[in-house]
Gaussian input, Z-matrix of N, CA and C with variables (Angstrom, degrees):
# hf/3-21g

backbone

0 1
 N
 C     1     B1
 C     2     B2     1     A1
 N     3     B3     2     A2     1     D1
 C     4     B4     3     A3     2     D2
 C     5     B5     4     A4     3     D3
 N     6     B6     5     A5     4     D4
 C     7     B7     6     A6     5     D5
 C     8     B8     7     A7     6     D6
 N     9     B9     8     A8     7     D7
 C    10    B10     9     A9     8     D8
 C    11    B11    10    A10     9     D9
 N    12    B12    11    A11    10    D10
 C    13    B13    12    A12    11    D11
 C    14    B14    13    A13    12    D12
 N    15    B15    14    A14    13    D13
 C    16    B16    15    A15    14    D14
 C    17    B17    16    A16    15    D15
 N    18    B18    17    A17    16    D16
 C    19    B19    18    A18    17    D17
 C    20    B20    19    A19    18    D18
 N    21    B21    20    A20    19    D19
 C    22    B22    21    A21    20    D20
 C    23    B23    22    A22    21    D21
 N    24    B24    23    A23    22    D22
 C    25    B25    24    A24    23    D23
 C    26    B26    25    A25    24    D24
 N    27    B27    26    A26    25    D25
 C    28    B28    27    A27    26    D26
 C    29    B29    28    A28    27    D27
 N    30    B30    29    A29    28    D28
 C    31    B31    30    A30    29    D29
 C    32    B32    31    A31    30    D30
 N    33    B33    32    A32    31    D31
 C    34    B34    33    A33    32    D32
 C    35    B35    34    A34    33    D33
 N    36    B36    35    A35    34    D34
 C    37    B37    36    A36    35    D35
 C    38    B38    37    A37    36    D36
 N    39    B39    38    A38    37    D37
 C    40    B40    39    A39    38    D38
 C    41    B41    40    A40    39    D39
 N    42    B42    41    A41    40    D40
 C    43    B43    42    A42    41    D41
 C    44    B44    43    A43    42    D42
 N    45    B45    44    A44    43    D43
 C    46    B46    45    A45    44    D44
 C    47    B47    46    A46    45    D45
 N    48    B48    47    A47    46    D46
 C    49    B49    48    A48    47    D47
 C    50    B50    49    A49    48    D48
 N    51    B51    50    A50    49    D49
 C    52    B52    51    A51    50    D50
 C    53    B53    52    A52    51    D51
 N    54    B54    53    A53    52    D52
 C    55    B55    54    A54    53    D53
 C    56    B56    55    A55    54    D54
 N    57    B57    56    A56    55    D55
 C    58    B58    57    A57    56    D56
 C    59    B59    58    A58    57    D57
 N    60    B60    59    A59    58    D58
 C    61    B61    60    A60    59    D59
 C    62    B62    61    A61    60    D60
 N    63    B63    62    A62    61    D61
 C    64    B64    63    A63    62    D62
 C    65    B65    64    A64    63    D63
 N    66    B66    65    A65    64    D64
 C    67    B67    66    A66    65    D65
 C    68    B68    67    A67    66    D66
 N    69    B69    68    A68    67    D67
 C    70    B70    69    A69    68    D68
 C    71    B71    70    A70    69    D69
 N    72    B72    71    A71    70    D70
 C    73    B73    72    A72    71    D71
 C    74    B74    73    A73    72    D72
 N    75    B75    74    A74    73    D73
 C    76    B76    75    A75    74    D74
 C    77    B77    76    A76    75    D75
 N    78    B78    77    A77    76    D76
 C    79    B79    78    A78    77    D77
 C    80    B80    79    A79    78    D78
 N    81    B81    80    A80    79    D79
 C    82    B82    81    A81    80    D80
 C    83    B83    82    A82    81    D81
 N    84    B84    83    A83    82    D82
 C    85    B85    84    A84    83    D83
 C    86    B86    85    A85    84    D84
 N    87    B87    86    A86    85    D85
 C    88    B88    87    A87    86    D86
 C    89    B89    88    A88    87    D87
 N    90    B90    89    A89    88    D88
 C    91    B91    90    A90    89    D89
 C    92    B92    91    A91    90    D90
 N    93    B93    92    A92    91    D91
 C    94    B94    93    A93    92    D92
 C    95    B95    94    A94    93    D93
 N    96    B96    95    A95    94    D94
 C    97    B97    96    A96    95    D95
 C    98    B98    97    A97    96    D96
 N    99    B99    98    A98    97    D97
 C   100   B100    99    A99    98    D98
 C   101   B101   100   A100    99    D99
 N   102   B102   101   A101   100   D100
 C   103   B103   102   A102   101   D101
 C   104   B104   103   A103   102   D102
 N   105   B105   104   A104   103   D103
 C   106   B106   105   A105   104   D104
 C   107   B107   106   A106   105   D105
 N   108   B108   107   A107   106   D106
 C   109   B109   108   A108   107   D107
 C   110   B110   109   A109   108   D108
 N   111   B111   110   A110   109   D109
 C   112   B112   111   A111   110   D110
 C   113   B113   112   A112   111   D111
 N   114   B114   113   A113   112   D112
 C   115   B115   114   A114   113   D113
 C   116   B116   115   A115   114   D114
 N   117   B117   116   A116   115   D115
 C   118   B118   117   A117   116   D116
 C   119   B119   118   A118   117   D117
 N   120   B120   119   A119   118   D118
 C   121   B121   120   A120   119   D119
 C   122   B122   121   A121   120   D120
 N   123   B123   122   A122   121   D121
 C   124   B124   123   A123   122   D122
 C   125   B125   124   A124   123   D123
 N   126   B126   125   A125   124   D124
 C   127   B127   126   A126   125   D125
 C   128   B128   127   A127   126   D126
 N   129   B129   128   A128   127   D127
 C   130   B130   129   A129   128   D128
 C   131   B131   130   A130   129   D129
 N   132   B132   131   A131   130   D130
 C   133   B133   132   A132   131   D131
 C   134   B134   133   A133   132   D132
 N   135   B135   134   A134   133   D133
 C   136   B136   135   A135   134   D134
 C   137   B137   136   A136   135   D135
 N   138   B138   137   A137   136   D136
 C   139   B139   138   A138   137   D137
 C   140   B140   139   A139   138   D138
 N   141   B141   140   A140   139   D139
 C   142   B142   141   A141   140   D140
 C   143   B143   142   A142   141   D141
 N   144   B144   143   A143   142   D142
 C   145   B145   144   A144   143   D143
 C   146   B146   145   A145   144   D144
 N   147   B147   146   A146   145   D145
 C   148   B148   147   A147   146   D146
 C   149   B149   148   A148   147   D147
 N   150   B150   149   A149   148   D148
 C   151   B151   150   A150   149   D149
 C   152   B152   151   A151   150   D150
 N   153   B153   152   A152   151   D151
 C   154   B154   153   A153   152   D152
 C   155   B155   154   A154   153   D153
 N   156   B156   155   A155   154   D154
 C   157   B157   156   A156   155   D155
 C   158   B158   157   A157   156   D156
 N   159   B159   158   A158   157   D157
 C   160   B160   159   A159   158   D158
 C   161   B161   160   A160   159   D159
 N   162   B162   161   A161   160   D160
 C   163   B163   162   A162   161   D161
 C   164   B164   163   A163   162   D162
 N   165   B165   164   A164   163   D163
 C   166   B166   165   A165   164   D164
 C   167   B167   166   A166   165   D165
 N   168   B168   167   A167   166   D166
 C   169   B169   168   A168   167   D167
 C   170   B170   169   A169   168   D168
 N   171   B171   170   A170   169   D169
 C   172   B172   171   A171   170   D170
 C   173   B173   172   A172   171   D171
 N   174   B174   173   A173   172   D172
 C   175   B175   174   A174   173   D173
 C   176   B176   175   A175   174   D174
 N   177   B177   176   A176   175   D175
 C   178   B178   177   A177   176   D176
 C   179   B179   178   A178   177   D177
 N   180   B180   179   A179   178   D178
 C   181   B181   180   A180   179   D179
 C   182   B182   181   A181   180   D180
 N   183   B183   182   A182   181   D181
 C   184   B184   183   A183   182   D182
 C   185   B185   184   A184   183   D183
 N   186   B186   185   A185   184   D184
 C   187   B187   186   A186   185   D185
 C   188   B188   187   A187   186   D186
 N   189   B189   188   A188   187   D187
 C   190   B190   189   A189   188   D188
 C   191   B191   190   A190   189   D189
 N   192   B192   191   A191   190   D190
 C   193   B193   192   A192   191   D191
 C   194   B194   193   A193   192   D192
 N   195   B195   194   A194   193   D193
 C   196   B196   195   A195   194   D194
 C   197   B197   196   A196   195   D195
 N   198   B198   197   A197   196   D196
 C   199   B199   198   A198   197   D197
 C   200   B200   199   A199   198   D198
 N   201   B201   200   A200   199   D199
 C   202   B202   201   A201   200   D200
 C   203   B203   202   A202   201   D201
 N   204   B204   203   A203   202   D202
 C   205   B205   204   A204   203   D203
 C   206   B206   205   A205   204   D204
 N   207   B207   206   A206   205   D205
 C   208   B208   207   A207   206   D206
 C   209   B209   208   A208   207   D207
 N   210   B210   209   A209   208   D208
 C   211   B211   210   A210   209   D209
 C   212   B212   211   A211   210   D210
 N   213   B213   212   A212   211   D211
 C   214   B214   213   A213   212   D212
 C   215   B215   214   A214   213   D213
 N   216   B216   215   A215   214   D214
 C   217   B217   216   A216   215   D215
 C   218   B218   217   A217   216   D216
 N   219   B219   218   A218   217   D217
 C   220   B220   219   A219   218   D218
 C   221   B221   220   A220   219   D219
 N   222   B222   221   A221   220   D220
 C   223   B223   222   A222   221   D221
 C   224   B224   223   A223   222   D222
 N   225   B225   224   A224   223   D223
 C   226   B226   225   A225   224   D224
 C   227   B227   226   A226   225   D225
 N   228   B228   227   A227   226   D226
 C   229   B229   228   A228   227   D227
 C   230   B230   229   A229   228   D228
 N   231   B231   230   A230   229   D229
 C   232   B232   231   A231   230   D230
 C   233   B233   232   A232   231   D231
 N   234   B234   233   A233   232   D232
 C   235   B235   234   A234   233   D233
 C   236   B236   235   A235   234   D234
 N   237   B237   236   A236   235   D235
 C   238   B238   237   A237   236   D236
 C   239   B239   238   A238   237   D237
 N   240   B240   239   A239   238   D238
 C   241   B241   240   A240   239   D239
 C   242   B242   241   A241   240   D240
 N   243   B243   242   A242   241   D241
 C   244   B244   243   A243   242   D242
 C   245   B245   244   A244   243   D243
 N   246   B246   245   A245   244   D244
 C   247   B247   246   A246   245   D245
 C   248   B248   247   A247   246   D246
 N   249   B249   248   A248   247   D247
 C   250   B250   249   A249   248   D248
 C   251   B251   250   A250   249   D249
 N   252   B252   251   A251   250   D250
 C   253   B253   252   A252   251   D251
 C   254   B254   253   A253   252   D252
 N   255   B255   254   A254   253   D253
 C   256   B256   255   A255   254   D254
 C   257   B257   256   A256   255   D255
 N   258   B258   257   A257   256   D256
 C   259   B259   258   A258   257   D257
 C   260   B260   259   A259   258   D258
 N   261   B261   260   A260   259   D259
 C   262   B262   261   A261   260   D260
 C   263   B263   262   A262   261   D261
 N   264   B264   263   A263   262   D262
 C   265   B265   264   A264   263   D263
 C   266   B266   265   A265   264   D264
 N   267   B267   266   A266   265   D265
 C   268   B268   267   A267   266   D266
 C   269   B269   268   A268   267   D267
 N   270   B270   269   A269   268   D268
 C   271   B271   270   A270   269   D269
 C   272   B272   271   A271   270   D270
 N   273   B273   272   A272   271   D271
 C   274   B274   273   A273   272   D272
 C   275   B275   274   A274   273   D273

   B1=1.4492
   B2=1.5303
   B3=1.6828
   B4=1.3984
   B5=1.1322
   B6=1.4244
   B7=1.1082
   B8=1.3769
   B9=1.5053
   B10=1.3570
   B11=1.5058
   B12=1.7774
   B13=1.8525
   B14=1.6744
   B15=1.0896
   B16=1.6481
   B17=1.1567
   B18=1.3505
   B19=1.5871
   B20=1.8764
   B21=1.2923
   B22=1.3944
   B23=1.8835
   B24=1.2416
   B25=1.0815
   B26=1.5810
   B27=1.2877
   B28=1.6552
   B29=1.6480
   B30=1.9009
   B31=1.6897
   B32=1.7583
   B33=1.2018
   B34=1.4304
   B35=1.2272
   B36=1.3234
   B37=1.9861
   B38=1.4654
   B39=1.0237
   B40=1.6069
   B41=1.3940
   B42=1.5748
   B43=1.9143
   B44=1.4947
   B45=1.4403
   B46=1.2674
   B47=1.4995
   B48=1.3205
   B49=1.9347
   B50=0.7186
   B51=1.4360
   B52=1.7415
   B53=1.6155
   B54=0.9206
   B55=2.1272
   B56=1.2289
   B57=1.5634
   B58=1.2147
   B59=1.7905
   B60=0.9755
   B61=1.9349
   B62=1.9364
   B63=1.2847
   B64=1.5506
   B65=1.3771
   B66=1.4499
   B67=1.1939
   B68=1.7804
   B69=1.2908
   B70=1.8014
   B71=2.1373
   B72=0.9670
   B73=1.8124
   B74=1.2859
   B75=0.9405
   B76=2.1422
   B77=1.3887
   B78=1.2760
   B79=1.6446
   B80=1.5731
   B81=1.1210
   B82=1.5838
   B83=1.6856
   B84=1.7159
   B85=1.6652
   B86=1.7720
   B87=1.1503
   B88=1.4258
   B89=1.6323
   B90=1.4013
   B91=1.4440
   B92=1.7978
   B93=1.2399
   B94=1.4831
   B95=1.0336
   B96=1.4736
   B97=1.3674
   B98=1.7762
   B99=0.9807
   B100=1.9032
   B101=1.2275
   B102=1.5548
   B103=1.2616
   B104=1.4589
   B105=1.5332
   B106=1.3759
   B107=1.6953
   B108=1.3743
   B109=1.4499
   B110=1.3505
   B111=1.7801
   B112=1.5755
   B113=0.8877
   B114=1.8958
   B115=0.8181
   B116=1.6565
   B117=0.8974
   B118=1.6773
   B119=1.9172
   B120=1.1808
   B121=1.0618
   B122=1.7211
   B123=0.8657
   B124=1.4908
   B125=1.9423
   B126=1.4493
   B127=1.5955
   B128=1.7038
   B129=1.1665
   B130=1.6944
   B131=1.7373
   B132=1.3660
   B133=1.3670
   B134=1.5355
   B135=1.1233
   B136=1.1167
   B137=1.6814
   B138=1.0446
   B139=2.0268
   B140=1.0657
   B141=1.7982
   B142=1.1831
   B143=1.6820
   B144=1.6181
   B145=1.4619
   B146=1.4524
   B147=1.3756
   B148=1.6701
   B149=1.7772
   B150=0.9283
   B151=1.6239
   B152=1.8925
   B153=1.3442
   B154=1.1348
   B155=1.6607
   B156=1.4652
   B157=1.6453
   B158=1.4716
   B159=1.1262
   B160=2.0012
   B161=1.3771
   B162=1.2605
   B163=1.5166
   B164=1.4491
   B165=1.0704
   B166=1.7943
   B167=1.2528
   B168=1.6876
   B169=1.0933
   B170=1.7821
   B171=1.7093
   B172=0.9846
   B173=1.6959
   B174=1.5578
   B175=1.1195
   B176=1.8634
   B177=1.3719
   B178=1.4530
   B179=2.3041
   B180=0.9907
   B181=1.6508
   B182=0.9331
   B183=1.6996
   B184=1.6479
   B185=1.2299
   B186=1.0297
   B187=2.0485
   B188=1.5614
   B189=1.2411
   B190=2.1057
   B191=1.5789
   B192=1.2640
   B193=1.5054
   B194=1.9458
   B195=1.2774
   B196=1.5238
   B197=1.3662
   B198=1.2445
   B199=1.6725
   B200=1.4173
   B201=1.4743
   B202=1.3166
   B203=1.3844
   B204=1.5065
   B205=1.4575
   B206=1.6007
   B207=0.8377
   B208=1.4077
   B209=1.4621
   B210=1.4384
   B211=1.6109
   B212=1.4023
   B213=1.6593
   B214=1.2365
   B215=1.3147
   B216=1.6169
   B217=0.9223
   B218=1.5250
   B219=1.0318
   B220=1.9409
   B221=1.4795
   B222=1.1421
   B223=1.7275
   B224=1.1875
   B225=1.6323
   B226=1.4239
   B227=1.8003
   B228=1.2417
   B229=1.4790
   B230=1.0896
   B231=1.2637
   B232=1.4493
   B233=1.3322
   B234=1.4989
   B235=2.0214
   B236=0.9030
   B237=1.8256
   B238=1.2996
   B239=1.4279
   B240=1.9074
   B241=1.0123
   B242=1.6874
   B243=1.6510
   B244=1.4542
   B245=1.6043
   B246=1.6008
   B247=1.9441
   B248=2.1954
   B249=1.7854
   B250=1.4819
   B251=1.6321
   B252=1.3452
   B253=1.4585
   B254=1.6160
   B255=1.5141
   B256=1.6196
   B257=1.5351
   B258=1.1657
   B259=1.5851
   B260=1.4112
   B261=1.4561
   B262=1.6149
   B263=1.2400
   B264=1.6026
   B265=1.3559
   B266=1.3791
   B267=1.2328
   B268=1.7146
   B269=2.2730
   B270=1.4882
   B271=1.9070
   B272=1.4769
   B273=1.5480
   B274=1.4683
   B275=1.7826
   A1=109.12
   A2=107.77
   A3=94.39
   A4=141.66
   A5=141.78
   A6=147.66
   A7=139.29
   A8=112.76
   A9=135.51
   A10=85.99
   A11=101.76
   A12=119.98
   A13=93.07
   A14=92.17
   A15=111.61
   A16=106.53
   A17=107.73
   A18=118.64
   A19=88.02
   A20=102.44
   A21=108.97
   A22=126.17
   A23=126.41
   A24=108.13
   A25=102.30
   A26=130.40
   A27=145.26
   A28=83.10
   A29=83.45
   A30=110.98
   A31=104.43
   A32=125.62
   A33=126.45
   A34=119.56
   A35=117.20
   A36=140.49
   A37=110.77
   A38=131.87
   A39=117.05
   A40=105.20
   A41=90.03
   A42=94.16
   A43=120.02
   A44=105.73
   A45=103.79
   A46=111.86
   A47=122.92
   A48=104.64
   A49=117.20
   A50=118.76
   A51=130.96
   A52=96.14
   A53=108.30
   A54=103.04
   A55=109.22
   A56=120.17
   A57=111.49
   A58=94.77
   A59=121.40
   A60=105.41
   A61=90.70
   A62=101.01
   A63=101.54
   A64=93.61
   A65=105.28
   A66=123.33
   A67=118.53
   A68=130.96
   A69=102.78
   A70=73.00
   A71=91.82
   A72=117.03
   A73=129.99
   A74=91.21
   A75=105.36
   A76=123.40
   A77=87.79
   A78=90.57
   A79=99.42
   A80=113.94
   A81=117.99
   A82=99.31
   A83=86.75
   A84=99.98
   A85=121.76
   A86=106.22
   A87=106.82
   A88=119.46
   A89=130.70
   A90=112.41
   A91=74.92
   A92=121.97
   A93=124.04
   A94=123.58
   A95=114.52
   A96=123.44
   A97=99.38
   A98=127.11
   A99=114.83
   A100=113.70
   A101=125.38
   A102=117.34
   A103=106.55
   A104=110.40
   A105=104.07
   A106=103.74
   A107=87.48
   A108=123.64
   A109=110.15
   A110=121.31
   A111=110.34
   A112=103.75
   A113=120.59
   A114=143.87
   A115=145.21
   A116=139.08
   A117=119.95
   A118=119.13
   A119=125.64
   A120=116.39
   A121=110.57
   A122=128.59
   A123=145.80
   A124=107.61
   A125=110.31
   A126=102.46
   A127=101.30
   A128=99.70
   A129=100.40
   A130=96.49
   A131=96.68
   A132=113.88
   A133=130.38
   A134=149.29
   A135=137.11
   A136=113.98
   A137=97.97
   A138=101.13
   A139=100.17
   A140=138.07
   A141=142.44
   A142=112.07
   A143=97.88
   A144=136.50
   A145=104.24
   A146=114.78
   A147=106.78
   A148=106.83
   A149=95.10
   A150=86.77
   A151=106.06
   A152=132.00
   A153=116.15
   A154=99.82
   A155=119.39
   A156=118.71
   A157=98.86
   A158=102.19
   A159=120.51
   A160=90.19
   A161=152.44
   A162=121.33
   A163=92.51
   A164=139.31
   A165=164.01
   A166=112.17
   A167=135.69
   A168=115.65
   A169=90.00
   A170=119.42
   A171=132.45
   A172=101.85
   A173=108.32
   A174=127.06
   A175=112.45
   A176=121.30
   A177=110.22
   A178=95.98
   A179=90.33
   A180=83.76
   A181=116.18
   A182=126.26
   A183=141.69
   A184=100.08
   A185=123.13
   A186=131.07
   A187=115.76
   A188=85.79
   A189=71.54
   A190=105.24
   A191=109.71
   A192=139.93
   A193=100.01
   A194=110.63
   A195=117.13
   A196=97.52
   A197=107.35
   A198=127.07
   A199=124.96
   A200=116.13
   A201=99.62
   A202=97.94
   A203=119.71
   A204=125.03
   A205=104.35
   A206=117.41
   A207=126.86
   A208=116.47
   A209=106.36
   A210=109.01
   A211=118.58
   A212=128.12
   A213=143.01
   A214=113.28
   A215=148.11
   A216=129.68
   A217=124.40
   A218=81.63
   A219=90.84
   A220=107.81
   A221=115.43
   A222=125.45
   A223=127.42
   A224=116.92
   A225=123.78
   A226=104.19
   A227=114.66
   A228=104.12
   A229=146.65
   A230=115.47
   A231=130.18
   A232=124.74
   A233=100.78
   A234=108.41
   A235=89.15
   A236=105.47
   A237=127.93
   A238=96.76
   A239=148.54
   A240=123.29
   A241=150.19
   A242=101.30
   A243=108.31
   A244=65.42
   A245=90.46
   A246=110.50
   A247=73.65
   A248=83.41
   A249=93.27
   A250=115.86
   A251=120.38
   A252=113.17
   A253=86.76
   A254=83.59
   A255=117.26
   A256=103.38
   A257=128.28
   A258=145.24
   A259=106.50
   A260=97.36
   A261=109.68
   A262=104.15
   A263=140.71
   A264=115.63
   A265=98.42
   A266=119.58
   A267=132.23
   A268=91.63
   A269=85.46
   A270=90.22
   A271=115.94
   A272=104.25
   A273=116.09
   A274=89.48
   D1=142.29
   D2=165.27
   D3=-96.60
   D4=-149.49
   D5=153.51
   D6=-55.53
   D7=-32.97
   D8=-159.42
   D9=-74.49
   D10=149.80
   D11=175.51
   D12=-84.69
   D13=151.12
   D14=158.24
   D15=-130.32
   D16=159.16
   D17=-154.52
   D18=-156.86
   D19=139.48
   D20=158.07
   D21=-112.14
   D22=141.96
   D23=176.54
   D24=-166.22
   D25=-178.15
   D26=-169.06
   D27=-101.65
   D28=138.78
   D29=160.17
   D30=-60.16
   D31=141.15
   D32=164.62
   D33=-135.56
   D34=-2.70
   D35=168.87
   D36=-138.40
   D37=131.25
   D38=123.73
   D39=-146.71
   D40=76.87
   D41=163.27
   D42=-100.45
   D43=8.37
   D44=-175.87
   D45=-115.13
   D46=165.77
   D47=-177.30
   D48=-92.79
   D49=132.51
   D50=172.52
   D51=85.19
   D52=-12.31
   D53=178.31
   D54=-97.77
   D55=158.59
   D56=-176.50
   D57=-148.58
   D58=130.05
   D59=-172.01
   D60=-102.31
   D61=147.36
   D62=-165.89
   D63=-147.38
   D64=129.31
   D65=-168.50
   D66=-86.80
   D67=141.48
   D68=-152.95
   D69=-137.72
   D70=146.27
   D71=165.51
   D72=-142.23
   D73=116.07
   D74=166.86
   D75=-129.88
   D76=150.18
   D77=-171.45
   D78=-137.36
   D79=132.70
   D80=166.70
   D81=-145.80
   D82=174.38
   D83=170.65
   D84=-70.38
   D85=148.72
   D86=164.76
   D87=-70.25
   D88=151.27
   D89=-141.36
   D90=-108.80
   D91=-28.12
   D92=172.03
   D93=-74.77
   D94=-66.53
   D95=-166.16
   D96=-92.59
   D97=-22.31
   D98=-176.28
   D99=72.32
   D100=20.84
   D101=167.77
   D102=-98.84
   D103=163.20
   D104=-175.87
   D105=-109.55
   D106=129.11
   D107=173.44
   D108=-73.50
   D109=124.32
   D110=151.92
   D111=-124.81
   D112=138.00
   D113=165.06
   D114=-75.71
   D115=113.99
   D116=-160.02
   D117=-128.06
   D118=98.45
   D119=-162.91
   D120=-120.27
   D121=143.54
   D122=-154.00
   D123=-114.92
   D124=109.27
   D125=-177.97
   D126=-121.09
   D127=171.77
   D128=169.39
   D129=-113.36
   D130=136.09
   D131=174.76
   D132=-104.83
   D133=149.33
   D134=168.88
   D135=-88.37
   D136=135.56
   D137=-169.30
   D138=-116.92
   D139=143.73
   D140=-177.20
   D141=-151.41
   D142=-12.22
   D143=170.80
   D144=-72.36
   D145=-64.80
   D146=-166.17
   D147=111.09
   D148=54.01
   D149=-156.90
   D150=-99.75
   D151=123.01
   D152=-146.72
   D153=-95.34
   D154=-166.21
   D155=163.75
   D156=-64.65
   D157=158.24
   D158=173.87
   D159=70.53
   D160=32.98
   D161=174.97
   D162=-112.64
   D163=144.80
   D164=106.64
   D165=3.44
   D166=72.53
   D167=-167.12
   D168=-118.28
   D169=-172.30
   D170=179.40
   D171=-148.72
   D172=119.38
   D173=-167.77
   D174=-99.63
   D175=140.02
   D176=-167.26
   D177=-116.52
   D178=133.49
   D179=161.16
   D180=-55.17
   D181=148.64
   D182=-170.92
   D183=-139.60
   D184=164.62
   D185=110.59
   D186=-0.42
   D187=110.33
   D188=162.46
   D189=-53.40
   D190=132.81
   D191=174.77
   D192=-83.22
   D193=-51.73
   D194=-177.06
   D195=-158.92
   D196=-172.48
   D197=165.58
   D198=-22.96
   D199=-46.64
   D200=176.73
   D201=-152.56
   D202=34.79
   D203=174.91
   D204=-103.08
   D205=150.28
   D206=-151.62
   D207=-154.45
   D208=-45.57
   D209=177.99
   D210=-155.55
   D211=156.46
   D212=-133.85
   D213=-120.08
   D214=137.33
   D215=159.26
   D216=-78.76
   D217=126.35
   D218=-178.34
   D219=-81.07
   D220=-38.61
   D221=-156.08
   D222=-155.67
   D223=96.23
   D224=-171.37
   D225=-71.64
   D226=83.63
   D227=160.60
   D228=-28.57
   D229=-71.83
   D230=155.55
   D231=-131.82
   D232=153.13
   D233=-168.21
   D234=-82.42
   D235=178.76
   D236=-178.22
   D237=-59.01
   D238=-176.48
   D239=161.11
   D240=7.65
   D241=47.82
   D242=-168.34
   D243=-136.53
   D244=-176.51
   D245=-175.35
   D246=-149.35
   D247=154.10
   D248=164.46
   D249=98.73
   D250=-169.78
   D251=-176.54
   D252=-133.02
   D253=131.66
   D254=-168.23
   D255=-97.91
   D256=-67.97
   D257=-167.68
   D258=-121.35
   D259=154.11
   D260=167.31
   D261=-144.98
   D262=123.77
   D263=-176.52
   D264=-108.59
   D265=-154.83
   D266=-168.05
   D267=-97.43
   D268=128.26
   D269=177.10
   D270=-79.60
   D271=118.67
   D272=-165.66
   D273=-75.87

């Protein structure tokens, strides 16, 4: 196995080609205060899958691709209104 993070998160763009902007959330406790924190962070992905808005994908760290592309979807989890694993592509 390698190194690279994976991250899961919901399609929230793909109006652009081959990009896909994917929305990422975490939530944990505060290590001080014990309130729970959610977190929400927004990446551009590279898509080669096809992966639409609402789909369940899981994104792998890369190479910068461009300017502020960074990482790839490997694996559309789940479709928009589907349950289950749909796609698997080849891990960049």
């Amino acid at each position: 196995m390698n190194t690279r993070r994976r991250m899961t998160g919901v399609v929230k763009s793909d109006k652009m080609q081959k990009t896909v902007v994917v929305e990422i959330t975490r939530t944990y406790r505060h290590p001080l205060y014990g309130k729970v924190v959610h977190e929400m962070k927004r990446v551009k992905a590279h898509d080669e899958l096809g992966a639409a808005v609402g789909d369940e994908v899981e994104v792998v760290e890369s190479r910068p691709l461009s300017h502020d592309k960074t990482w790839v979807v490997a694996t559309i989890l789940k479709r928009a209104g589907e349950a289950g694993v749909v796609e698997k592509g080849d891990q960049a």
